[in-house]
Structure formats: C-alpha cells, structure tokens
BAZAKOL-493407 format. One record per atom (N, C-alpha, C): y, x, z; residue in one letter. Coordinates in steps of 0.001 Angstrom, whole numbers, plus 500000, padded with zeros to 6 digits. Layout:
YXZa;...
% end
This chain:
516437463087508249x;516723464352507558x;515406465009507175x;515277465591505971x;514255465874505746x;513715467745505904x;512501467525506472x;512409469023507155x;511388469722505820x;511893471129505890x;510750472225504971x;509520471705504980x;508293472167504366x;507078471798504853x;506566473434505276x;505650473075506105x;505195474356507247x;503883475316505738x;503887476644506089x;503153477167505112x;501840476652505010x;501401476486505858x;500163475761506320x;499742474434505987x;500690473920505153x;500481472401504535x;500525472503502992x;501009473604502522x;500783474134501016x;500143474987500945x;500011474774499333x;499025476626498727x;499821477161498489x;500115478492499119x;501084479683499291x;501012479962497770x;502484479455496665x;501831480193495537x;503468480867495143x;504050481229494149x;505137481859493861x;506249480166493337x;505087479229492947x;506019478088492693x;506176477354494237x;505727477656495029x;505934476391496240x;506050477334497246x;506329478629497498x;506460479329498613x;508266479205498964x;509554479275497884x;510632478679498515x;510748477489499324x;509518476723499104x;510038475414500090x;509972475332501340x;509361476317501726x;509658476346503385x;510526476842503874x;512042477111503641x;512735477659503637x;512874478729504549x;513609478559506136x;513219479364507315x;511670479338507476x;511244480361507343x;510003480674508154x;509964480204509626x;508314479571510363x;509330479315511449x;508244479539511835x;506874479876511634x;505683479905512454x;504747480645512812x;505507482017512922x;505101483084513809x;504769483049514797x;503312483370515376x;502947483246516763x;502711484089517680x;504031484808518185x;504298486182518822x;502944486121519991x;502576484706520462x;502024484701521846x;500285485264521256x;499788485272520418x;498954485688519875x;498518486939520240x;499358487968520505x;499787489116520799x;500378490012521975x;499808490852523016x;500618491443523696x;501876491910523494x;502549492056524512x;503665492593524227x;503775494055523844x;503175495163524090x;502723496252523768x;502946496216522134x;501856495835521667x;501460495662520498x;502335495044519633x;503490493660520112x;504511493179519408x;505516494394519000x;506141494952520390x;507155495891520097x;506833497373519172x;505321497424519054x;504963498837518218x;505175498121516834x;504797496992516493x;504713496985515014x;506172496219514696x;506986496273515606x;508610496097515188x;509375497579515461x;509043498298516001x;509189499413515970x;508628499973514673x;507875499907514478x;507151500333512762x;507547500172511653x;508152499112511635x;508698498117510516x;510725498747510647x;510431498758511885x;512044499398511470x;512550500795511321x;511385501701511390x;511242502940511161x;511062502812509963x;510495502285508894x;509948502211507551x;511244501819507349x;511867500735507251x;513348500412506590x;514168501193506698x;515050501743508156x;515551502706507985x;515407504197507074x;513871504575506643x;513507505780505927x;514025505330504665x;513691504218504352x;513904503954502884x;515379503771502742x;515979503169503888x;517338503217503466x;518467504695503526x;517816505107504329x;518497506678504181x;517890507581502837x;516464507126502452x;516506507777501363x;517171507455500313x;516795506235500009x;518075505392498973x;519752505915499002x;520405505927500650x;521605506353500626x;522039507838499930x;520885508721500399x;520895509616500216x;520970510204498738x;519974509682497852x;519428510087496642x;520538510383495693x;521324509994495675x;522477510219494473x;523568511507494773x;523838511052496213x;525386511692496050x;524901513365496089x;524399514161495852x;523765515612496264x;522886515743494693x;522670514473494123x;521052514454493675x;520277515737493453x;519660515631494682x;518725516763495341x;517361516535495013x;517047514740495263x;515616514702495044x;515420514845493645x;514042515392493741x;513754515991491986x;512691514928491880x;512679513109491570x;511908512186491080x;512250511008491334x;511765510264490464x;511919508522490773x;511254508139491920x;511615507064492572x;511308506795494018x;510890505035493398x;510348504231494281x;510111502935494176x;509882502643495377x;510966502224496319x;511339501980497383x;510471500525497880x;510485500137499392x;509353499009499756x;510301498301500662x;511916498274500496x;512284497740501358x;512297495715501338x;511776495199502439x;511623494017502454x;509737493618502823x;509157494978502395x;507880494959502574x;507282495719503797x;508219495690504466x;507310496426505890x;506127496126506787x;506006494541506530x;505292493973507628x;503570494082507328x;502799494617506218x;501649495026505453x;501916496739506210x;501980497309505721x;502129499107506494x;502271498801507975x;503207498157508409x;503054498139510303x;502284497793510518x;501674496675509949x;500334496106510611x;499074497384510201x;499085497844509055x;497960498551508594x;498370500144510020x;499155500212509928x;499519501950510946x;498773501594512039x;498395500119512529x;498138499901513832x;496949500035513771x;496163499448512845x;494527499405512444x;493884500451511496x;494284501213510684x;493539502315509658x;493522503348510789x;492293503725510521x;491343504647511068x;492073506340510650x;491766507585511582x;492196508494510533x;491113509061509915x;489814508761509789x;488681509196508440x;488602508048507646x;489488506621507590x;489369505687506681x;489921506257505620x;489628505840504324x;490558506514503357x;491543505007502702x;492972505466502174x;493730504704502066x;494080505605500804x;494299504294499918x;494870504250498734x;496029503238498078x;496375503915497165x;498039503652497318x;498530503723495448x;499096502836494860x;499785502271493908x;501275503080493530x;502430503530493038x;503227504043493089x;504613503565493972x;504250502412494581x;505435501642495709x;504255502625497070x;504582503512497018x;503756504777498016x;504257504623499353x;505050504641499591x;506127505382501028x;505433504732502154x;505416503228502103x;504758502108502928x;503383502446503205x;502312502680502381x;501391503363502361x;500955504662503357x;501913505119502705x;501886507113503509x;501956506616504925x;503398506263505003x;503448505546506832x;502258504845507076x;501805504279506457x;500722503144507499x;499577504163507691x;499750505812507161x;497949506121507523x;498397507217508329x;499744507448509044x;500144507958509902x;500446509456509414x;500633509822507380x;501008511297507061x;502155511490507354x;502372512804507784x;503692513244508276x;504764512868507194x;505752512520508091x;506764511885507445x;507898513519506839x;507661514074507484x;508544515080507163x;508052516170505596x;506962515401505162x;506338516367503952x;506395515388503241x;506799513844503543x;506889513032502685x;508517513581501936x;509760513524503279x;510985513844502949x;510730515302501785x;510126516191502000x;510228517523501507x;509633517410500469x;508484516408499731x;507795516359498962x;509351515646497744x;509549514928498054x;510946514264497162x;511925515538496686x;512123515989497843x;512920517116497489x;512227518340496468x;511048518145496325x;510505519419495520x;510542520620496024x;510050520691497525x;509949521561498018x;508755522019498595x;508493523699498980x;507101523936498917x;506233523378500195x;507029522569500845x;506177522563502653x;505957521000502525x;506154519973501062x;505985519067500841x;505028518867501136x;504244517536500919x;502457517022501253x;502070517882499688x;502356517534499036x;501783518319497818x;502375519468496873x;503156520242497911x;504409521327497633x;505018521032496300x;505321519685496257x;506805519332495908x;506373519450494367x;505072519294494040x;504697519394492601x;504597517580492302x;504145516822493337x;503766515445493117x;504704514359492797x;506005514482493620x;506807513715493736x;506255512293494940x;507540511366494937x;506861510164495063x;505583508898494407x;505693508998493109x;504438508096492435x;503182508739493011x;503003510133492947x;501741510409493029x;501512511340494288x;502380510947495660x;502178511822496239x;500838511448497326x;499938512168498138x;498992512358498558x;498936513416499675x;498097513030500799x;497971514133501929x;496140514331502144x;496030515243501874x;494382515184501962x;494303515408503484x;494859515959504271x;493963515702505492x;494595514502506365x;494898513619505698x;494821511968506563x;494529511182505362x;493806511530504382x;492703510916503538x;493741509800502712x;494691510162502521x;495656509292502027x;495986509525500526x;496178508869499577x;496013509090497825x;497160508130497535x;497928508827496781x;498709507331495819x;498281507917494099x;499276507037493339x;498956507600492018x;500173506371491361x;500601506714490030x;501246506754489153x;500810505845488352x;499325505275488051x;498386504753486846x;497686503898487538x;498756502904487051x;498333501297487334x;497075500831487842x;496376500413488899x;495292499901489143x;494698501257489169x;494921502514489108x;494043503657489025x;493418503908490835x;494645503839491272x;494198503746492962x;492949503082493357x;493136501467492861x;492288500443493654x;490375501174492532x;490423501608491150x;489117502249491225x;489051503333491978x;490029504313492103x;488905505460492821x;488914504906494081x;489538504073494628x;489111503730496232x;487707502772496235x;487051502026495113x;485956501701494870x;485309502684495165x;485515503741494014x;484477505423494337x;484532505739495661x;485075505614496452x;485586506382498197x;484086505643498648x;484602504142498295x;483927503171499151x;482277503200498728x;481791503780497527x;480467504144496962x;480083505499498094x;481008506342498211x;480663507609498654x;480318507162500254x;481167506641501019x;481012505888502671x;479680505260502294x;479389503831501634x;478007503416501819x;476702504471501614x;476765505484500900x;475974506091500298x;475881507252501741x;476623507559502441x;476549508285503540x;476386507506505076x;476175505919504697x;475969505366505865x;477118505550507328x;478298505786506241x;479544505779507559x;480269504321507812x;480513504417509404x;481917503543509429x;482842503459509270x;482909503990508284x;484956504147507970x;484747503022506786x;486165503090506573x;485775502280504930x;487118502701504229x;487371502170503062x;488298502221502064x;489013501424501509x;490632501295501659x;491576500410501599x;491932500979500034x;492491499832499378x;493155499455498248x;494112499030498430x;495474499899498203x;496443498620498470x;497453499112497142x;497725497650496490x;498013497613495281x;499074496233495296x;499792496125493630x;500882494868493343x;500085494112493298x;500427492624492701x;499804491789491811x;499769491962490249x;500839493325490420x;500544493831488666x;499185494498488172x;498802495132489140x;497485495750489308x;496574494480488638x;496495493502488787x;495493492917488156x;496068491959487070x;496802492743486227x;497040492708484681x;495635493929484130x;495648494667484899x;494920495709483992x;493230495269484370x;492260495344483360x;491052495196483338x;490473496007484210x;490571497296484670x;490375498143485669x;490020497666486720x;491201496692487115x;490757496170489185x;489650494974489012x;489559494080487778x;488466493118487883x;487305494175487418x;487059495162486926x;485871495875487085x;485288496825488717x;486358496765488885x;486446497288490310x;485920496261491469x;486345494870491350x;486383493985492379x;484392493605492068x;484558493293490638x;483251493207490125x;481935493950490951x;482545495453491032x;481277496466491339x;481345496345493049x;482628496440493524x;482403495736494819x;481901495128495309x;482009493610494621x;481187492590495172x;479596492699494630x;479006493228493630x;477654493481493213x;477355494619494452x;478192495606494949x;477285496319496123x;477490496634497092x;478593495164497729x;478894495038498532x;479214496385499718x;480168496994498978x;480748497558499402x;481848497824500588x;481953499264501313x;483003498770502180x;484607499072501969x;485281498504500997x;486478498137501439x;487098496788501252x;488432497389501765x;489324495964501693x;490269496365500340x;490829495132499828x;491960495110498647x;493001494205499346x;494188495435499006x;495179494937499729x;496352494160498391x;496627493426498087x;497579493121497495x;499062492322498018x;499685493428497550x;501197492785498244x;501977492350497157x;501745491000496725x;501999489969495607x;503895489919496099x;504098490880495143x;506094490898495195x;506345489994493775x;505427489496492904x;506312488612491980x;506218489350490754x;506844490098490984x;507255490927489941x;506838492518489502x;506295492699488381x;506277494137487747x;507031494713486650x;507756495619487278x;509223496026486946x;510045494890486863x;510238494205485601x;511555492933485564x;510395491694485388x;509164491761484997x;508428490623484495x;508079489700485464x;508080488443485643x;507516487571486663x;505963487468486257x;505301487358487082x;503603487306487089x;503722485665486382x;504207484977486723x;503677483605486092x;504474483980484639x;504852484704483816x;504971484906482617x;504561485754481927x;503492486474483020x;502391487380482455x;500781486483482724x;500777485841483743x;499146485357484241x;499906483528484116x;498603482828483574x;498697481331483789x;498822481020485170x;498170481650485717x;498647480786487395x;498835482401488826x;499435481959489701x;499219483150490740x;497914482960491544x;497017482562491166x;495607482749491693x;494642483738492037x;494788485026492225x;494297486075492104x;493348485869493271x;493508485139494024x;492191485445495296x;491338483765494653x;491298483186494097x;490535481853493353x;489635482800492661x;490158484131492053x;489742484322490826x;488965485639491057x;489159486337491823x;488674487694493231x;487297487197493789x;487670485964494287x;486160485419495114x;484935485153493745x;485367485336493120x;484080484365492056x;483410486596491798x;483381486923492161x;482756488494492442x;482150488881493258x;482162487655494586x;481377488038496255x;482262489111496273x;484231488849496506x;484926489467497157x;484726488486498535x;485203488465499640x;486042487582500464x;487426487559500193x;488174486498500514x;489596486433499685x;490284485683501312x;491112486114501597x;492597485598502348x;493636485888501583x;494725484757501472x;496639484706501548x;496799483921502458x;498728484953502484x;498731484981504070x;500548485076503650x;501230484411504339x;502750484445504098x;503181485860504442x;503355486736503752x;503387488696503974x;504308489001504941x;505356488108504796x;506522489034506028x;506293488538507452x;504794487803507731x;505013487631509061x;503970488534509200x;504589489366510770x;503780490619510659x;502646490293511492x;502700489273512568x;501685488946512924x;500518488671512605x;500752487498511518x;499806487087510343x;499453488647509788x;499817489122509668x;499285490274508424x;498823490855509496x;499461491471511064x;498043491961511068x;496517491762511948x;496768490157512418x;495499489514512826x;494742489163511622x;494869488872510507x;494415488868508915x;493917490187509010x;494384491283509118x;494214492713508513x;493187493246509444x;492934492509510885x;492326493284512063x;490857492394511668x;491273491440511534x;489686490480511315x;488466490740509985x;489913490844509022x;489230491399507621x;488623492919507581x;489057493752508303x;488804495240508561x;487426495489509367x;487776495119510321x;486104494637510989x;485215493913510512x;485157492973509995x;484065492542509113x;483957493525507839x;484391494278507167x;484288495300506185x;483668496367506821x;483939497100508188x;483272498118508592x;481869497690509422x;481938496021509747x;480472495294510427x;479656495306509195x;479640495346507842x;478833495389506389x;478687494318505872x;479792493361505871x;480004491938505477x;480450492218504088x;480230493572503574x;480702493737501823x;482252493411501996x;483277493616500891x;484025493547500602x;485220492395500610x;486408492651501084x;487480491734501116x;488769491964500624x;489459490624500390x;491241490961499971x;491747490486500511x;493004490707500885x;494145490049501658x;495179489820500607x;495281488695500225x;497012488807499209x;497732487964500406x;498839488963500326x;499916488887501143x;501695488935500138x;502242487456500075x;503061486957499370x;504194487984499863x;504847488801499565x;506198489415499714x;507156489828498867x;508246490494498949x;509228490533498105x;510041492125498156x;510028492673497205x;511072493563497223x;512854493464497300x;513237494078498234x;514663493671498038x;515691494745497008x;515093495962497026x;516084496455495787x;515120496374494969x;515969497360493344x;515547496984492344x;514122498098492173x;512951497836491214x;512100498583490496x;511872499411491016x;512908500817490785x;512488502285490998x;514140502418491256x;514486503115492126x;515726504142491981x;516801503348492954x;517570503873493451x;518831502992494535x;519529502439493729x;519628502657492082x;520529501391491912x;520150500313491813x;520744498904491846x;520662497700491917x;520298497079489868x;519166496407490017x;518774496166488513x;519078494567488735x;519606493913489347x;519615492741489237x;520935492616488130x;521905493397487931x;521676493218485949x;521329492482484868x;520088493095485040x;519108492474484233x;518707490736484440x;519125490565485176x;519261488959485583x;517697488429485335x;516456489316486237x;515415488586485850x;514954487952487305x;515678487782488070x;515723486958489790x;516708486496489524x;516619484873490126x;517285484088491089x;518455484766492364x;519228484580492148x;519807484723493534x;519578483509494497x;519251482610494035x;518573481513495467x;517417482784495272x;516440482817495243x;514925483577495357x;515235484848495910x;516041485711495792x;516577486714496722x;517036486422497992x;517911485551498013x;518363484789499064x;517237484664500249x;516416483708499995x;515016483233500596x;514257484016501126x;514592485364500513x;513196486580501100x;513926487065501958x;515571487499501824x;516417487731502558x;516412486776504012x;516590486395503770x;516383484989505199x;515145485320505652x;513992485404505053x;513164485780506170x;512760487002505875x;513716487694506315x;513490489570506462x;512408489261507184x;510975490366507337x;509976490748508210x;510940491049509570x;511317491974509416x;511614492699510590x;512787491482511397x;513846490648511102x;514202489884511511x;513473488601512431x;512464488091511499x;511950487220511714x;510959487175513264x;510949488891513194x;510194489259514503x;510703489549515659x;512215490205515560x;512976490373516203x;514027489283516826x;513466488189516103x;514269486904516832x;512914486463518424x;511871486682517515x;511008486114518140x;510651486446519951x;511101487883519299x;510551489414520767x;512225488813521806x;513412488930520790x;514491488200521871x;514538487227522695x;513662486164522146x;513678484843522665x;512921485008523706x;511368486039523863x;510604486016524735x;510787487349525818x;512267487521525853x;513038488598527132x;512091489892526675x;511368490047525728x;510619491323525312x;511461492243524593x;512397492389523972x;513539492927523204x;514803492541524051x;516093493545523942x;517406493114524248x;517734494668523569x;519185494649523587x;519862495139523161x;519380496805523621x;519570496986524594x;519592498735525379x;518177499202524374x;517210498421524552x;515714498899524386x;516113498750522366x;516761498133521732x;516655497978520120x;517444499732519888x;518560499470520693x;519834500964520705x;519149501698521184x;517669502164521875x;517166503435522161x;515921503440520541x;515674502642520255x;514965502955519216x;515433502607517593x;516792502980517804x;517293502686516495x;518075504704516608x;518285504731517939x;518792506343518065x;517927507385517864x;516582506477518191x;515190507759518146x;514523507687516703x;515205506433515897x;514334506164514603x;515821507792513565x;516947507101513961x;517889508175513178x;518001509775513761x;516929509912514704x;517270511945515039x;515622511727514175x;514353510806514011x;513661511842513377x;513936511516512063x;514785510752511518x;514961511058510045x;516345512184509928x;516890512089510507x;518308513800510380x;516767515040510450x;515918514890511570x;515391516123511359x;514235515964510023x;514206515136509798x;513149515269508358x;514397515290507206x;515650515126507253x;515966515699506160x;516923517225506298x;516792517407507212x;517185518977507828x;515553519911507055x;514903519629507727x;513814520237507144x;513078520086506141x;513299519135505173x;513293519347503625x;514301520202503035x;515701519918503490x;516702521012503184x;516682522186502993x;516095522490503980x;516062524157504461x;515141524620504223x;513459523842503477x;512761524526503199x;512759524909501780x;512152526077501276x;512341526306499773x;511264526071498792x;511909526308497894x;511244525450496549x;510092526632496402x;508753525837495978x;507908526504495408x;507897527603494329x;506891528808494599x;507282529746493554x;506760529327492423x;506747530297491129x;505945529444489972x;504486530110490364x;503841529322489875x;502116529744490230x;501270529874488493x;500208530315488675x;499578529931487509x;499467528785487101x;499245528088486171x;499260526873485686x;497797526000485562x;497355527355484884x;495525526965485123x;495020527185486579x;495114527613487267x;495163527930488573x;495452526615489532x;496210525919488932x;496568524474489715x;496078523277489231x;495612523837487782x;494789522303487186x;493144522759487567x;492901523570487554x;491472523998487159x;490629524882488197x;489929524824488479x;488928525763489352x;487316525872488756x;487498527283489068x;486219528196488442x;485022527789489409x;485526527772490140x;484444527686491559x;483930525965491760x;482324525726491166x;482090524150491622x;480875524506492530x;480686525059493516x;479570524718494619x;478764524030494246x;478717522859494898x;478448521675494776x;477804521548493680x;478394521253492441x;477756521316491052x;476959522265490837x;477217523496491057x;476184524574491347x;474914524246491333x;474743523828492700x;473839523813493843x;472850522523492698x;473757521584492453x;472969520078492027x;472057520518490821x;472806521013490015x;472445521489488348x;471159522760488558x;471585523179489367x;470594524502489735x;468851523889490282x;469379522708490950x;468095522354491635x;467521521842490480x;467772521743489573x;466823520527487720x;465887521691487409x;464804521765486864x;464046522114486039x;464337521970484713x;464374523082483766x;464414522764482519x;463409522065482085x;462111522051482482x;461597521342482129x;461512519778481777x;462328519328482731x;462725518172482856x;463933517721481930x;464237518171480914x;464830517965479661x;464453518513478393x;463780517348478458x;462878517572476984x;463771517666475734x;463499518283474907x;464742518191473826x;463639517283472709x;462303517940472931x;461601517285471783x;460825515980472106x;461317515008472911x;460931513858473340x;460856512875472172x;459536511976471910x;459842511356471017x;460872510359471254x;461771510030469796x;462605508792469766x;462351507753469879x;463338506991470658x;463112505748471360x;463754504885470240x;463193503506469985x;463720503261469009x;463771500874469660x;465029500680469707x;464614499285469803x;463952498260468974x;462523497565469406x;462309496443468823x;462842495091468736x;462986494415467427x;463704493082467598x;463049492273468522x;463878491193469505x;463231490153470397x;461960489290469799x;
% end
C-alpha cells in the first residue's frame, strides 16, 4: 500500500504540499509540556474570537467594517504570542486579528474597535484593515505590502539606536506581487538589518491563486538572493513554526541581519466577511478538504491527548474560560459609546513637530547656499 511522502522528502510548494496527506510529523517531545498546552491554548482562543466574530457580524450588523478573518491560521500568532517581545515592534497586513493577538493588544479594544466605538484601540475610527495599538507597538494597514516597508523603517530606527528589539513583518504571499517588499527585502539585506519577514503563504489573494499570478511559489529562492536568510516550514504545525520562529528571532536580535520564515497555510473562510465565497469556485474542494484535515489546532490536540497532557476536564475548563472572556469583550464593546465628532484637521494633522523643530533649528542658513555654482555632468 502506498504511503504519503513525509514533508521532509519534498519541496514544500503549493503543487506538492497535498501529497502528504495526514500530516503526521509533529514533534510534541521537542517541547515542554508547559509550553505545548500555552500555544494550544492560544490557537484556540484565536479561533474561537474569530468564530464568534464571524457568528456575530450579521445578525445585529453592529460592526461598522469589513473584517478578513485568519481562521485555519492560528499556528504563526501562537507561536509568535510566545516569542515577540513587548518593545519589539510588529507589523501587520489587513488579515490583522492574528497579528494583534500574537503581540498580546488587548483583545477587548480589538472587539470595540469593530464596533466603532470610542474605547476601541483606535476609537473605532480604524476598523479592522487598519487597526493598530501604539502602546504594544503593534501596526496593521490596509495597503498591500505597506506594513512589511514601514517595518523596514522600524528596523532602520532599532539599528540606528543600537537596540535589542527588532521588527517583525508579517505579511501574504500577495505582498510580494507588489515591488514594494522586494525593495524592502533589498534594503534589508544591504544593511542588514534587524527584522524578520513573516509570510503566511495561504495561496491565494482574494480569489487569485499565486501560481496564476507568479511562475513558481518560490519566494524564499528568490528572498535569499538579497542576504535575506530564508526558512519554509509546513505552517499549521505549531511546533515547527515556533522552534523556526524562536531560532530565526534570536539570530535577528544576535545581528545576523535579516530573515524570513514562509510558512505554507490556508484560510478556511472566504476573503473578507462571514459569508462563504466559495461561489466563486476558485478552490478545490479536495484542497479545502486537506487544510481541513490538518486543522493546526487539531493536529496538536491529538498529539497533547496521546501524551496524557490534555483530556477532556482540562480542554472544558479552557474552552469555558476562552467563552466568558469573549461574552465580556463583547459586553464591553456594546456598552461602550460611539465616538463624538472631533475636528477633522485635528485628527489628520498636528501643528506641533518638536522634533522637527529642534532638527531644522539646529542648520545654519548658511549652510544652504542658494548661489552655489551648478553642477553639471561630464560624459564618461
């Protein structure tokens, strides 16, 4: 009878990653037990949020924005919640939610921020695409690949101040359709910079398959030729992602310059929004199937059973403690109220630049010559 082949005997790519069918080579023993049950605990706190928000979103429709839900992608954020620093800065693509959780922003300004309310992370002006918490250094954004440059800039500002923190990118594989992230990866690897690039390669942007946008799924072949460092890594095993994520992180904050992790995963609903776009008939139902079968959070939870580390009482106390803090995060988006109107210039604009002040003030006029002679190029 003929058996799957193990991930580890192929190149993890979008054409040869169904053939292993069951995942089977998770290596829980790698790992304390401590540490197993937090990042399955993590992973099922993240699913449940998304699925109560999803349940939620329609029947009231209360939330005031499009959402782009991460369910199927938990096992990248659990692993990252365990390892990001809170002065690291983390950046974030518009599949946000996964993100926010992994840098530990309150979940309850995430709920209130959807709702458009004023006690939101960004009083309910941001929504989900672009929501952000400045004091856990956390950024998403709306504009494609816009994240992974300014987290370049983060990562200019850390070397330039001689800190240990560093600066995460975590982005699609659509992200590098746009010319943006290879200028980004570019300036990285020229100054060896400290962050990591996270890519969580789901296949797809909006309905398009990457192999009918890019000739091949090569993005870390094509990453390294920049003096990135490059790992892929089968995404829903959370282990893998986050002994990958713990090794790559430390060598980024030791000054080994810059790294990526592409981590193969899958979204299980559609695009943006709780309804279902499979419709559009641009997936396989075998290929849904397959990611389905190896849910993250399943795949781990077989593992923690088998090794008497999980049973039933201990899953039913943290499936009761995962649903009172989401009732109270949506109790308290509820009840808090909507922002007043404010000035308009007042929220885009500030009079006050210090800083710039201070810089511009220190120049000499002298030192801008207006009547300098013209510079003029000679031919070679």
């Amino acid at each position: 009878m003929a058996t799957e082949p193990a991930v580890k005997s192929i190149q993890l790519s979008h054409r040869t990653i169904t053939l292993i069918g069951r995942y089977q080579e998770m290596e829980i023993d790698l790992l304390d037990r401590q540490t197993l049950l937090f990042l399955f605990r993590q992973m099922l706190r993240l699913r449940r949020m998304e699925e109560a928000l999803m349940q939620e979103y329609h029947p009231a429709d209360e939330m005031r924005c499009p959402m782009h839900f991460c369910i199927g992608q938990e096992a990248v954020p659990a692993a990252l919640s365990l390892l990001v620093e809170p002065e690291d800065y983390l950046f974030s693509h518009h599949r946000s939610h996964g993100y926010y959780f992994a840098k530990g922003s309150p979940l309850r300004e995430l709920f209130a921020e959807v709702y458009g309310k004023e006690t939101g992370a960004n009083g309910g002006k941001a929504g989900s695409q672009d929501i952000s918490h400045h004091a856990s250094r956390f950024y998403s954004g709306a504009i494609l690949s816009g994240a992974v440059s300014i987290a370049v800039g983060a990562a200019f500002g850390l070397q330039i101040r001689k800190s240990r923190n560093i600066s995460i990118a975590g982005f699609g594989e659509g992200a590098t359709d746009e010319g943006a992230f290879w200028e980004a990866a570019n300036y990285a690897g020229l100054r060896r910079l400290p962050i990591l690039f996270v890519c969580e390669n789901n296949r797809y942007a909006t309905y398009s398959d990457q192999l009918k946008r890019q000739p091949n799924d090569n993005i870390c072949e094509r990453v390294v030729t920049f003096g990135v460092r490059t790992r892929r890594i089968f995404g829903n095993d959370v282990v893998k992602a986050y002994l990958t994520l713990r090794e790559e992180m430390a060598r980024v904050r030791g000054g080994e310059g810059p790294g990526l992790v592409e981590a193969y995963t899958y979204r299980w609903n559609s695009h943006v929004g709780p309804e279902d776009d499979n419709v559009n008939n641009y997936r396989p139902a075998s290929e849904i199937q397959f990611w389905k079968e190896n849910c993250p959070i399943r795949l781990l939870q077989e593992k923690l059973e088998a090794a008497g580390y999980l049973d039933s009482q201990t899953l039913g106390r943290m499936e009761r403690e995962i649903a009172a803090e989401i009732a109270a995060n949506f109790q308290f988006a509820k009840e808090s109220p909507f922002p007043s109107a404010g000035d308009w210039r007042a929220m885009n604009w500030d009079d006050s630049s210090p800083l710039a002040d201070r810089l511009l003030g220190a120049q000499s006029r002298s030192e801008f010559d207006q009547s300098q002679p013209e510079a003029r190029l000679e031919p070679y």
